[in-house]
C-alpha positions in Angstrom: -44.8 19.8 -2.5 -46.0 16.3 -2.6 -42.9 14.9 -3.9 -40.9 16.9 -1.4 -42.9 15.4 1.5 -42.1 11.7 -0.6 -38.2 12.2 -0.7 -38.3 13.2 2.8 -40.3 10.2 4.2 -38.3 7.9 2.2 -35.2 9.3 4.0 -36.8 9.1 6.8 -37.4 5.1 6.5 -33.7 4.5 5.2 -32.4 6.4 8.6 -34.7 4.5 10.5 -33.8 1.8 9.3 -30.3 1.9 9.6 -30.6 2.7 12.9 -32.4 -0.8 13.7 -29.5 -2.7 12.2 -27.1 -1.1 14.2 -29.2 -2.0 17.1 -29.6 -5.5 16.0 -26.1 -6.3 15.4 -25.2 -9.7 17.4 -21.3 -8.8 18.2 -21.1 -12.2 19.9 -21.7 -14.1 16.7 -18.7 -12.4 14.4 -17.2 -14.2 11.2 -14.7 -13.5 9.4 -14.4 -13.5 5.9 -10.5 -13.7 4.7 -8.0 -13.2 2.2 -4.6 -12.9 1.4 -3.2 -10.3 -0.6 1.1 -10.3 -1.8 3.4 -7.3 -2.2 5.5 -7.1 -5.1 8.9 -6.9 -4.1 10.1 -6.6 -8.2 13.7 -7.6 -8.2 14.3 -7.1 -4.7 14.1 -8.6 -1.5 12.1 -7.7 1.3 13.5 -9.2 4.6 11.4 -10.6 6.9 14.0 -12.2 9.3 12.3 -10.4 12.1 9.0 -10.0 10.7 7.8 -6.4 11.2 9.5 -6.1 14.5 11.5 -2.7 13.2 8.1 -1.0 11.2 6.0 1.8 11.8 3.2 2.7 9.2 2.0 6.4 8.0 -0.9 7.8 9.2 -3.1 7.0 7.0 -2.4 4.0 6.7 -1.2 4.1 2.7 2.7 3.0 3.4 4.4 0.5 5.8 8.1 1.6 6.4 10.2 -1.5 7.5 14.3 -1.3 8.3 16.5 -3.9 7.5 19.5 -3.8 9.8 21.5 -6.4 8.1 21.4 -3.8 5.0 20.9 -0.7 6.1 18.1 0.1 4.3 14.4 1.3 4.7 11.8 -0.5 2.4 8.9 1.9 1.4 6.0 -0.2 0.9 2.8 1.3 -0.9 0.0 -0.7 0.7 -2.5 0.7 -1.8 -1.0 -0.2 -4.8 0.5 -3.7 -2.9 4.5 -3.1 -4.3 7.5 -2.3 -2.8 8.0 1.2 -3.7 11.6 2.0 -2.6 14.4 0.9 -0.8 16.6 3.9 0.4 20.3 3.7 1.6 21.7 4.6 4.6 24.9 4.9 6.2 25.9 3.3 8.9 29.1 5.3 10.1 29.8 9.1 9.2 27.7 12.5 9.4 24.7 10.2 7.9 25.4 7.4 10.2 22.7 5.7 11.7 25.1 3.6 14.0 25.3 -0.1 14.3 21.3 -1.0 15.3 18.2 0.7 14.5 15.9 -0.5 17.4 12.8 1.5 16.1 11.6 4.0 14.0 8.5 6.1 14.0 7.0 7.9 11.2 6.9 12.1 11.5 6.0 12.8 7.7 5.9 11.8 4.4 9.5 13.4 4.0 10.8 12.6 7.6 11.3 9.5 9.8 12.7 9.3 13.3 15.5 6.4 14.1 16.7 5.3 17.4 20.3 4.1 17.8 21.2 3.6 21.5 20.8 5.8 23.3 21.0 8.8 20.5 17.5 9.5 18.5 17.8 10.8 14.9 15.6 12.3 12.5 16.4 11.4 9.0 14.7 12.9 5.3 13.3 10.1 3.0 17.0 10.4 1.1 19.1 9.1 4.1 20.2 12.7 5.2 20.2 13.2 8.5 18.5 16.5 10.0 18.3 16.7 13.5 20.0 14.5 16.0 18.4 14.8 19.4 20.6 15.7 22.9 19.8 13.8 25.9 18.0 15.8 28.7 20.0 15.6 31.6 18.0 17.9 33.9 14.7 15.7 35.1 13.3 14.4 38.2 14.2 10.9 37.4 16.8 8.5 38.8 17.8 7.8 35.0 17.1 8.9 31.7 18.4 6.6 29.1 15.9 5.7 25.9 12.9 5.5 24.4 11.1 2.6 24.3 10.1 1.4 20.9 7.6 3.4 18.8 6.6 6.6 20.5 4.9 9.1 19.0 6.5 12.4 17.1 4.7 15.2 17.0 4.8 19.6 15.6 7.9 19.2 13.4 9.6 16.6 15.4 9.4 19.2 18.4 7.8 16.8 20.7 8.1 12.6 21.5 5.2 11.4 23.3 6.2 7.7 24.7 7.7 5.6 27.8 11.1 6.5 28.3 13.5 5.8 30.9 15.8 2.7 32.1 14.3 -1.3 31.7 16.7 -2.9 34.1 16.0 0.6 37.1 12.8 0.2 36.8 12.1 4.2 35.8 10.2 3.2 32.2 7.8 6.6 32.9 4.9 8.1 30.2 6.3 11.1 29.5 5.9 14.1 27.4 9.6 15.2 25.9 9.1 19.1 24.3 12.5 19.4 22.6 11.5 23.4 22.0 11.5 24.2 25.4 13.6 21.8 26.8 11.0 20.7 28.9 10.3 17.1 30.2 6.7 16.4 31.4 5.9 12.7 33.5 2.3 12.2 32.6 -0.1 10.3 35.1 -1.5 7.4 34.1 -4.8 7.2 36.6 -4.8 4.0 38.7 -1.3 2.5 36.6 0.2 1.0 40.2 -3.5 -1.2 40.4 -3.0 -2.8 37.3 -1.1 -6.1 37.4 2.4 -4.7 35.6 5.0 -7.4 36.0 9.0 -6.8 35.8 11.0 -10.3 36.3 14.8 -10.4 36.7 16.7 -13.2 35.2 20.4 -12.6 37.1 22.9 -15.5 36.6 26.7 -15.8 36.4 26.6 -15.2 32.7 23.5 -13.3 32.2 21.3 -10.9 32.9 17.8 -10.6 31.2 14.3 -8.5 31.8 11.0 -9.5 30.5 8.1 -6.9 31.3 4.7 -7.1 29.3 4.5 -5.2 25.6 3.2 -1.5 25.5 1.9 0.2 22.8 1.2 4.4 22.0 -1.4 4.7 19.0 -2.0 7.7 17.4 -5.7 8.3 16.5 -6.7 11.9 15.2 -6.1 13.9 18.0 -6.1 11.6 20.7 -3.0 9.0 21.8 -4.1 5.1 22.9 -1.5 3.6 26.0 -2.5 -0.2 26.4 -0.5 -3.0 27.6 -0.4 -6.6 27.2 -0.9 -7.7 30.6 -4.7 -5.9 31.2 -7.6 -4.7 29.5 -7.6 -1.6 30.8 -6.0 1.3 28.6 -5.4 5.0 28.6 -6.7 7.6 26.1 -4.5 11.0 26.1 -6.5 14.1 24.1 -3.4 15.8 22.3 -5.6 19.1 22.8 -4.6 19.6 26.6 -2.5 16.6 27.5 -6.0 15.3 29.5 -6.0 11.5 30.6 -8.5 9.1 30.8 -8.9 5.6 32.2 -11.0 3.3 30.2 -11.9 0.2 32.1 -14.4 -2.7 31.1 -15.0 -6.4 32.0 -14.7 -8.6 28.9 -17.1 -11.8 29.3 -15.2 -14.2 27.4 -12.1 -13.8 29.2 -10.2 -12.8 32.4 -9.7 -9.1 32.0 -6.3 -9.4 33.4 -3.2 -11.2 34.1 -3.4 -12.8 37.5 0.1 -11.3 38.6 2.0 -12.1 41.9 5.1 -13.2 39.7 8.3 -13.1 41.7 10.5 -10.0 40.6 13.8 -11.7 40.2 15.1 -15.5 39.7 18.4 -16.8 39.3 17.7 -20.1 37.2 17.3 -19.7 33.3 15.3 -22.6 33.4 12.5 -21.2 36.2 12.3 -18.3 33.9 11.2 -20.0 31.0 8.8 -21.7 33.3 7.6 -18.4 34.2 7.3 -17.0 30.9 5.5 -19.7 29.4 2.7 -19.8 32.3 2.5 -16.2 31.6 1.8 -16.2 28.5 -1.0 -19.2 28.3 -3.0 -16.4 30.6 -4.6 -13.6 28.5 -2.7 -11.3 26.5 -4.0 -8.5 24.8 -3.1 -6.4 21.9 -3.6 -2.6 20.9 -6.8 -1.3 19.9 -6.7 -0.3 16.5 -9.4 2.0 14.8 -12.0 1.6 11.9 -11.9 4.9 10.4 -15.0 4.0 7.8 -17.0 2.1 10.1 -16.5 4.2 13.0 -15.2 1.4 15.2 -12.3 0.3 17.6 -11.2 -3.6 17.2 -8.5 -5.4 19.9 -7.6 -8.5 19.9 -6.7 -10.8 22.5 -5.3 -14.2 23.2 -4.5 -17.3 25.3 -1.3 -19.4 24.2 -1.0 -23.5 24.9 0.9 -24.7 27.9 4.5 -25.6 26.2 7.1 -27.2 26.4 10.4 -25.3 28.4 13.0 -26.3 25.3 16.4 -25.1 25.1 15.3 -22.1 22.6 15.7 -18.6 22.0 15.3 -17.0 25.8 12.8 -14.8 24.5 9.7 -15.9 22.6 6.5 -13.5 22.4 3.4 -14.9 23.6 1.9 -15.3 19.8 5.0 -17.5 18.6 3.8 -20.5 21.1 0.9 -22.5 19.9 -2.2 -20.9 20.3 -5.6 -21.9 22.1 -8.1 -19.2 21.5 -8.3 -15.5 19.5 -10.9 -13.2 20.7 -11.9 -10.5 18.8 -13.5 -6.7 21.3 -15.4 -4.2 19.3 -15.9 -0.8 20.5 -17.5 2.5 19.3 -15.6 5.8 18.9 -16.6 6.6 22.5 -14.7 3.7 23.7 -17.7 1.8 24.8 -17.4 -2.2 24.7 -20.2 -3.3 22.2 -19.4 -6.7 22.3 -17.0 -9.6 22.2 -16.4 -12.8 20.3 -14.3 -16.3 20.5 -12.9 -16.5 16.6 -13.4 -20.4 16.2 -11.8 -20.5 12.7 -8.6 -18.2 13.9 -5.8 -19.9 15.2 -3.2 -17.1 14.8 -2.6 -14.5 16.4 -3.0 -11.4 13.6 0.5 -9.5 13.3 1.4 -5.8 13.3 -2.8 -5.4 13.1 -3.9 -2.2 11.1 -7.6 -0.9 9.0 -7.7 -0.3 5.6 -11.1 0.3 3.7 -13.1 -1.1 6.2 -11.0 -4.5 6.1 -8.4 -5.0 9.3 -5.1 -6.3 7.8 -2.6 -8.4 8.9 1.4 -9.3 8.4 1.7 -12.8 7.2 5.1 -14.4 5.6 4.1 -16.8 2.4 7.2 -18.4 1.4 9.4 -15.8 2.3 7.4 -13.0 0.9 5.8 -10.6 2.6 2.0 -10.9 2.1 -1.4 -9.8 4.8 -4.6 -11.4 5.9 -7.6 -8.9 5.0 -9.9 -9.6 7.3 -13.7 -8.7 6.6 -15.7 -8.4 9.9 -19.8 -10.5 9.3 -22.4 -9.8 11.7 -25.7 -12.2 12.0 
């Protein structure tokens, strides 16, 4: 009996005292400990022309699945095991075809991925068969329904695409819920959306016409969906269970917790939109929160770029290809709570297609060509 009563007060102590250093934990004061880590390609050639622009990863995290346009080709990548597992033909033209540009794909299973030409979505086996090709729905409530935007989420058997679909350049890009079964399109309300500071600028000249609008992102998490934006903080949880939505809203210290907005909606001068762009983008810009499945944690980071110059480059540069002043680095629990916030002084890029692996976060970076990641290891004082 007396060793019983022992055991348990020892357990007692260790719980107690784990408790404490939770408490205890400065989240102002994160380091980072880092290291970099290559894939083995063998004797082929991973192409990283567009970094990992065209990628989407499995769900638990185990294999990055990157298409190479220029080849036709999707590169299996075993992130466990750090090689290049397989590179599997497609066609371009034909019953297989996958059509001239793959803008995104998104992972179903490990035996099925979905592909998006333009407009037309297909759903391919890991062989380069296709098995399902996916009609258009022509009966909704919006003025038009033309594609996906990149990455949604597939879901029961490729039965249902959770994501932002409609037309850039109208203006009808709408969070919907597609249920290919029943042939039933569903717009999901995102609580307070029209407050936030969304921005949409027109660049319409003689010879061109160009939109930029701030990045979204749809993460799947267990049985919940994460909606977040670039251009705020705020961000939307959906629970999968009953297609509920939340608003989750917090005040970061370190930084505004919002563009400021008030951008004009349309210029005509290619040169006043790279002005704007670049202004935009030395403001805060955030990235998706990504979760910590062993530590029980959500991580986002978020930036501000340099003022730049306005050069005669590509029209289009993200906010992390511009030199970079400051990385902050937002921890939250599993209940979305804000536990703290911290300026990363030794980080001066912006981490890249951001996932968790092991308790590590991980991050694309090119070495020479090859495709390698950060792995970063979060310290607490």
């Amino acid at each position: 009996m007396k060793n019983i009563l022992f055991v348990i007060f020892i357990l007692f102590i260790f719980s107690c005292e784990n408790t404490v250093k939770e408490e205890v934990k400065d989240y102002s004061k994160i380091t980072l400990t880092m290291d970099t880590v290559m894939v083995d390609s063998g004797d082929e050639i991973i192409n990283l022309k567009y970094k990992l622009y065209t990628s989407t990863m499995s769900e638990d995290n185990k294999f990055l699945y990157l298409w190479n346009n220029g080849e036709t080709t999707l590169d299996k990548i075993n992130l466990e095991e750090l090689r290049l597992e397989k590179k599997i033909q497609f066609e371009s033209e034909g019953p297989n075809g996958v059509g001239r540009y793959v803008g995104w794909l998104s992972f179903l299973n490990e035996n099925e991925i979905l592909l998006s030409g333009f407009p037309s979505l297909m759903l391919f086996d890991m062989e380069g068969n296709k098995t399902r090709e996916y009609p258009i729905i022509e009966k909704t409530d919006f003025k038009e329904v033309n594609y996906f935007e990149r990455n949604p989420i597939l879901l029961e058997n490729g039965e249902v695409i959770y994501g932002y679909l409609g037309n850039r350049f109208n203006n009808t890009m709408t969070f919907v819920k597609s249920d290919f079964k029943e042939k039933k399109l569903t717009k999901i309300e995102l609580p307070g959306i029209s407050e936030l500071p969304d921005y949409r600028i027109l660049l319409e000249t003689e010879n061109m016409g160009s939109l930029a609008i701030p990045e979204k992102f749809v993460k799947k998490v267990g049985d919940r969906l994460i909606i977040s934006s670039t251009a705020y903080s705020t961000f939307y949880v959906l629970d999968l269970k009953n297609d509920s939505v939340f608003q989750v809203s917090y005040t970061p210290k370190l930084t505004p917790k919002e563009k400021k907005g008030g951008y004009p909606e349309k210029v005509e001068s290619l040169e006043r939109f790279r002005e704007l762009m670049a202004e935009i983008d030395t403001e805060i810009n955030f990235q998706s929160p990504v979760w910590d499945e062993q530590n029980r944690k959500f991580y986002r980071f978020s930036f501000e770029a340099l003022p730049s110059e306005i050069n005669e480059g590509p029209v289009f540069l993200s906010a992390d290809q511009r030199p970079i002043s400051k990385v902050y680095l937002s921890v939250f629990n599993e209940s979305f709570n804000l536990l703290g916030e911290t300026l990363l002084d030794g980080l001066k890029n912006v981490p890249n297609t951001v996932f968790v692996r092991d308790g590590q976060i991980w991050s694309y970076v090119n070495v020479d060509d090859e495709l390698g990641f950060v792995r970063m290891t979060i310290n607490y004082e």
